[in-house]
C-alpha positions as CSV (number, residue, x, y, z in Angstrom):
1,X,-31.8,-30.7,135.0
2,X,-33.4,-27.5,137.0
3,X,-36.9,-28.6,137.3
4,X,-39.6,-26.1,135.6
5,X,-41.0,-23.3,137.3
6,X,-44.6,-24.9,138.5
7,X,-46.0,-21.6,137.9
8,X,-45.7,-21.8,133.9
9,X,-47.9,-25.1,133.7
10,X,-50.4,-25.1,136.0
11,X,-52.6,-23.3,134.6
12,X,-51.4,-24.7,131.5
13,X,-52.6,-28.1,133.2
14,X,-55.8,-27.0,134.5
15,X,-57.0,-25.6,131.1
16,X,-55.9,-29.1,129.0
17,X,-57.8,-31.1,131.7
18,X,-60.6,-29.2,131.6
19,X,-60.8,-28.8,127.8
20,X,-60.4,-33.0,127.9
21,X,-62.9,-33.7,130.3
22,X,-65.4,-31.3,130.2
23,X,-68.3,-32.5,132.2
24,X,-66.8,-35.8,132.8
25,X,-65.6,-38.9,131.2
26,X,-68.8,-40.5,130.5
27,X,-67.0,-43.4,129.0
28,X,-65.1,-44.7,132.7
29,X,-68.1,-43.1,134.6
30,X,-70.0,-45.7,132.7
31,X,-68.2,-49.0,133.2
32,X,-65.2,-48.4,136.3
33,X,-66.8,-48.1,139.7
34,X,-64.9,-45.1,141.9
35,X,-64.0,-48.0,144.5
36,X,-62.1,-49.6,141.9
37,X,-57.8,-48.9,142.3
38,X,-55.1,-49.2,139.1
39,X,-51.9,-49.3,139.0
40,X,-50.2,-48.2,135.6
41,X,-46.7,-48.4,133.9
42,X,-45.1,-45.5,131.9
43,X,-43.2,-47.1,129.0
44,X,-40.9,-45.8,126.6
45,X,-42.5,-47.7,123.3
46,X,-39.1,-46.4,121.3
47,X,-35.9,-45.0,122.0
48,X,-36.3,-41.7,123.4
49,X,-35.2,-38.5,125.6
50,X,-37.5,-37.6,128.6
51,X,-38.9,-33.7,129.2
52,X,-42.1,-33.3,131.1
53,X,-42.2,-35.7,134.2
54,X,-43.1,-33.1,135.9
55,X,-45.8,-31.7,133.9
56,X,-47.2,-35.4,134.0
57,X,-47.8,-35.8,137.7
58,X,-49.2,-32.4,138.1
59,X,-51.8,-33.3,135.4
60,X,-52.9,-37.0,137.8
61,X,-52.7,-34.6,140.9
62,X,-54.8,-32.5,139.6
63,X,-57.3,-34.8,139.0
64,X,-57.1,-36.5,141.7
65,X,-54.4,-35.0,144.9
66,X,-54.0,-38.9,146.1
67,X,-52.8,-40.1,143.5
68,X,-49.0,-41.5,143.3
69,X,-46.4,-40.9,140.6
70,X,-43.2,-42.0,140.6
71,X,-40.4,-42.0,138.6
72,X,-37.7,-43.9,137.3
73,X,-35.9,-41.8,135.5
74,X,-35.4,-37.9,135.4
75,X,-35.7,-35.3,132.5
76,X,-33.0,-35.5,130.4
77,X,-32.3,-39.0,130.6
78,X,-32.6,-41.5,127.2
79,X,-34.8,-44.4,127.0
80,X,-34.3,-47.6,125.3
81,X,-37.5,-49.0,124.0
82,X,-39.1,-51.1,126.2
83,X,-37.6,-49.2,129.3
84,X,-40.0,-48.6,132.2
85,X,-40.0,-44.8,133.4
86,X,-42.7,-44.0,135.9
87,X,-45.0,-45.8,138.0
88,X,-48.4,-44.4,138.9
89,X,-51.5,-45.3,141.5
90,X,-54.8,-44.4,142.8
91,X,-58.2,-44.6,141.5
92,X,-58.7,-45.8,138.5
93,X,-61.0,-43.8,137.4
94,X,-58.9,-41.0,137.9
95,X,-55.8,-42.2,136.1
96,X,-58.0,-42.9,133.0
97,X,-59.1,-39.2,133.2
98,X,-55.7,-38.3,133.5
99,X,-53.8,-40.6,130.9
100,X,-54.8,-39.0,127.6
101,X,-53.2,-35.4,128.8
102,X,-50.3,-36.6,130.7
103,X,-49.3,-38.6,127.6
104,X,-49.7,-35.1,125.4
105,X,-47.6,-33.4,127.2
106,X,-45.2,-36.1,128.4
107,X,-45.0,-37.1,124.1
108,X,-44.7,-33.4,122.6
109,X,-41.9,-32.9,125.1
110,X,-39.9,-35.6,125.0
111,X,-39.9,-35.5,121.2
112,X,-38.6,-31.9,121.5
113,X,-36.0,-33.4,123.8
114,X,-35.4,-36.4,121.1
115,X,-34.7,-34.8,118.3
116,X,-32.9,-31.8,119.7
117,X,-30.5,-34.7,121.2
118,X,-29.2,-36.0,118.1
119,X,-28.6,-32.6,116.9
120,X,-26.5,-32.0,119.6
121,X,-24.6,-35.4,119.2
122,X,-24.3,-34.2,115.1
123,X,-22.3,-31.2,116.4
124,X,-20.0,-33.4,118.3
125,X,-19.7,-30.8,120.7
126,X,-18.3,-28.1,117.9
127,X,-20.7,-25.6,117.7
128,X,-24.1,-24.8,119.9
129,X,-27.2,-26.0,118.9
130,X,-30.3,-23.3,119.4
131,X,-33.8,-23.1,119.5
132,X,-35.9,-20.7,118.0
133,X,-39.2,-18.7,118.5
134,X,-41.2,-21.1,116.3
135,X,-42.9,-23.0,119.3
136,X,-47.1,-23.8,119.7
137,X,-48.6,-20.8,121.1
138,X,-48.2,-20.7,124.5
139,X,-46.0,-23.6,125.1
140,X,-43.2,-22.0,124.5
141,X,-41.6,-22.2,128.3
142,X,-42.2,-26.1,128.0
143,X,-41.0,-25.9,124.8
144,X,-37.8,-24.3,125.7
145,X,-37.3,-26.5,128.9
146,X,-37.7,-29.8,126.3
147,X,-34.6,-28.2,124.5
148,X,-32.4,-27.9,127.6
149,X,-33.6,-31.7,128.4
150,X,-32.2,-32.5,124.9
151,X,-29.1,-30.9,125.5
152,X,-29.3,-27.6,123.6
153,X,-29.5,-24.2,124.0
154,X,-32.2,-21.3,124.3
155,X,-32.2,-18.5,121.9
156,X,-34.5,-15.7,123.3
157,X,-37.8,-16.4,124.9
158,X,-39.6,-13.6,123.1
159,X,-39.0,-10.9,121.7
160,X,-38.8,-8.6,125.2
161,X,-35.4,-10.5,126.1
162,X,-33.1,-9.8,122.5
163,X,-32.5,-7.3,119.2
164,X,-32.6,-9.6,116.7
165,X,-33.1,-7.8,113.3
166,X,-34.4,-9.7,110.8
167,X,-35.3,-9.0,106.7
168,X,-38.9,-7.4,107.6
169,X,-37.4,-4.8,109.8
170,X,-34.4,-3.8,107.3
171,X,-36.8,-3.2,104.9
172,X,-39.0,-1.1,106.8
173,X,-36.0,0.5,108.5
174,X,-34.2,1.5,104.3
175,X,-31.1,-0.6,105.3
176,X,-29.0,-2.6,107.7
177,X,-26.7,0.0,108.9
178,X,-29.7,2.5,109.5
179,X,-31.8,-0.5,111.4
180,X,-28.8,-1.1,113.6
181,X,-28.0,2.1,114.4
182,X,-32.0,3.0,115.9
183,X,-31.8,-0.3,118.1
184,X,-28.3,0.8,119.6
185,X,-29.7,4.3,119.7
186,X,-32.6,2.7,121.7
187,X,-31.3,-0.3,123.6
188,X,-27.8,1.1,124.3
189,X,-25.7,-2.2,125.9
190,X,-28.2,-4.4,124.4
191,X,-26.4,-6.9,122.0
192,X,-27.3,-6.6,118.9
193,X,-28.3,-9.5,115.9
194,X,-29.0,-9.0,112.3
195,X,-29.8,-11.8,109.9
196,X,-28.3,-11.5,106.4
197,X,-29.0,-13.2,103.1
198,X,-25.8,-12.5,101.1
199,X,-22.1,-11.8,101.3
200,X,-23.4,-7.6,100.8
201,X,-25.8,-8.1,103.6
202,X,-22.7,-9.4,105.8
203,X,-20.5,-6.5,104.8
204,X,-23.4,-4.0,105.7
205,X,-23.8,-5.9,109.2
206,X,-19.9,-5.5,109.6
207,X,-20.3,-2.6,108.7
208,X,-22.6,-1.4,111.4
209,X,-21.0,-3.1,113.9
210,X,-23.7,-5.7,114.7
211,X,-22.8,-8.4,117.7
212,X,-24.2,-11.2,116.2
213,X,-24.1,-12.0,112.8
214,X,-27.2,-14.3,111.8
215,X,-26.5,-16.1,108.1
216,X,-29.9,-17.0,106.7
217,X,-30.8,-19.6,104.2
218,X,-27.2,-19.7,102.2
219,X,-25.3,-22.3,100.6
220,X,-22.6,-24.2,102.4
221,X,-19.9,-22.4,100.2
222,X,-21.6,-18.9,100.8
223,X,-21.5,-19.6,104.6
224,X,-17.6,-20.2,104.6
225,X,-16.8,-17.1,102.7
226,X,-19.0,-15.3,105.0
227,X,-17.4,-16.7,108.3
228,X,-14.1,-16.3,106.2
229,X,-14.9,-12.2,105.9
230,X,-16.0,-11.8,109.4
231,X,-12.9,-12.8,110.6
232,X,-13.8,-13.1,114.5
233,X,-15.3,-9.6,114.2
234,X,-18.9,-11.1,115.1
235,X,-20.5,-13.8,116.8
236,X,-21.9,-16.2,113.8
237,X,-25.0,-18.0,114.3
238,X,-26.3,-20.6,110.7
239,X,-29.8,-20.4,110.6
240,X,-32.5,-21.6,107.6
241,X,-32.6,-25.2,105.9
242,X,-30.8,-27.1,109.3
243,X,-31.2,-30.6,108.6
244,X,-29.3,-33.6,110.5
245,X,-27.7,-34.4,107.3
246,X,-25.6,-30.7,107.3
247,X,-25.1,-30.2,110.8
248,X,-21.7,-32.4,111.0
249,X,-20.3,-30.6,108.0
250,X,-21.8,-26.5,109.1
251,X,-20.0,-27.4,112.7
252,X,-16.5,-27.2,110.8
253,X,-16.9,-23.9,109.5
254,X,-16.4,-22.1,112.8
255,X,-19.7,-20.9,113.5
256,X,-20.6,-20.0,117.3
257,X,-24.1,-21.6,116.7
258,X,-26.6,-23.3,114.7
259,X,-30.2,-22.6,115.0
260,X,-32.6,-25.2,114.0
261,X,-36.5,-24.0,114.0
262,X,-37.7,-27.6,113.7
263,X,-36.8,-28.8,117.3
264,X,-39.8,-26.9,118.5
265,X,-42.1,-26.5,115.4
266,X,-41.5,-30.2,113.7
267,X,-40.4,-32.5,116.5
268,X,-42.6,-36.2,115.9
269,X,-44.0,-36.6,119.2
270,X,-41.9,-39.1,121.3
271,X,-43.8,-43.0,121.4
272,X,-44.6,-43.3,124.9
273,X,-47.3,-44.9,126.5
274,X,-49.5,-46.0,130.3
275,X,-50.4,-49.5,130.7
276,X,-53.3,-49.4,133.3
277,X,-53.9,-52.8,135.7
278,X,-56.3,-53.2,138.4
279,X,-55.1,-54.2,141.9
């Protein structure tokens, strides 16, 4: 796995640790001496998929530049319960500071990871799995990175990187032919996506030529007869009501991808946890 870009969470970091600790922990100042060293243990409480080790260790260095992390395993890798992952050392004051928002980051990520793993193993390798723009404000590069950990794939990053015309814009635009023609008109060479609800709304995007032809929210016998009438002459992406349950059964249709909005907006946060000990 291509390690993060330190650039998109340090300040990321600095902000979470200072919105944690404010003027200090009062609660370790009060009862841990700063001569005092720990040692703690990064355990995977349940079965899981890693994504933010890094994000972890910069959150302890931050706190506190001497202290160690190490690792046992690497993003991407799955956990059995119990497993260790990471070893850390150094003050213990300092890991206590740190614990609480290593383990936020460390958890939200690897549940992204998680759950975007066993959509990819529901595809059996038969059609891509995507993300979606739906991610917490501002965490959506970690958010995207916890995707690629679990084994899918990025849609766009924002909405400066793809056309992706969707039903607000048809509306305002009178039409799906007239929408695509202004992005072409505008972003010539730009490949173009439009999201339809219903068989006439594929025939329009056919219609205009459209790369990418996004079905929305329809029935598993509406999605066949739409992959059925687009006959190769698009890319086909199933988006809207994604569970688990449908992806075997959608990645038989011949789709090119499925996008699935919960893997970054509905992810349970992965059970991990730091079990401190003195020296």
């Amino acid at each position: 796995m291509t390690p993060l870009d330190p650039a998109l969470y340090r300040d990321l970091v600095r902000r979470a640790i200072a919105e944690d600790l404010g003027a200090g922990d009062i609660t370790t100042e009060a009862i841990v001496p700063n001569d005092v060293r720990a040692r703690g243990v990064l355990l995977a409480k349940s079965s899981c998929v890693l994504a933010g080790l890094d994000i972890a260790r910069e959150v302890f260095h931050q706190i506190d530049a001497s202290t160690v992390f190490e690792c046992q395993k690497s993003d991407g890798d799955a956990c059995a319960a119990g497993e260790t992952c990471g070893r850390v050392a150094g003050r213990a004051a300092s890991l206590l500071a740190a614990e609480r928002t290593a383990l936020n980051f460390l958890q939200h990520m690897s549940g992204i990871a998680t759950l975007t793993r066993r959509f990819v193993d529901a595809s059996a390798g038969r059609v891509t799995i995507l993300d979606t723009r739906k991610s917490v404000p501002t965490l959506r590069g970690l958010a995207k990175y916890a995707v690629r950990c679990g084994g899918g794939t990025n849609h766009r990053v924002g909405l400066h990187d793809g056309v992706l015309i969707k039903d607000n814009h048809i509306r305002v635009a009178g039409g799906i032919v007239e929408a695509v023609r202004r992005a072409r008109t505008r972003r010539p060479g730009v490949p173009i996506e439009v999201e339809t609800q219903s068989l006439t709304d594929v025939d329009d995007a056919l219609q205009a030529n459209a790369d990418v032809i996004m079905l929305d929210n329809l029935s598993d016998t509406l999605v066949r007869h739409a992959i059925a009438r687009i006959g190769g002459r698009a890319r086909v992406e199933i988006s809207g009501g994604i569970t688990l349950e449908r992806v075997p059964v959608l990645a038989t249709f011949g789709a090119d991808c499925v996008s699935v909005g919960a893997l970054t907006h509905s992810a349970p946060a992965a059970d991990l946890s730091l079990e401190f000990h003195t020296e």
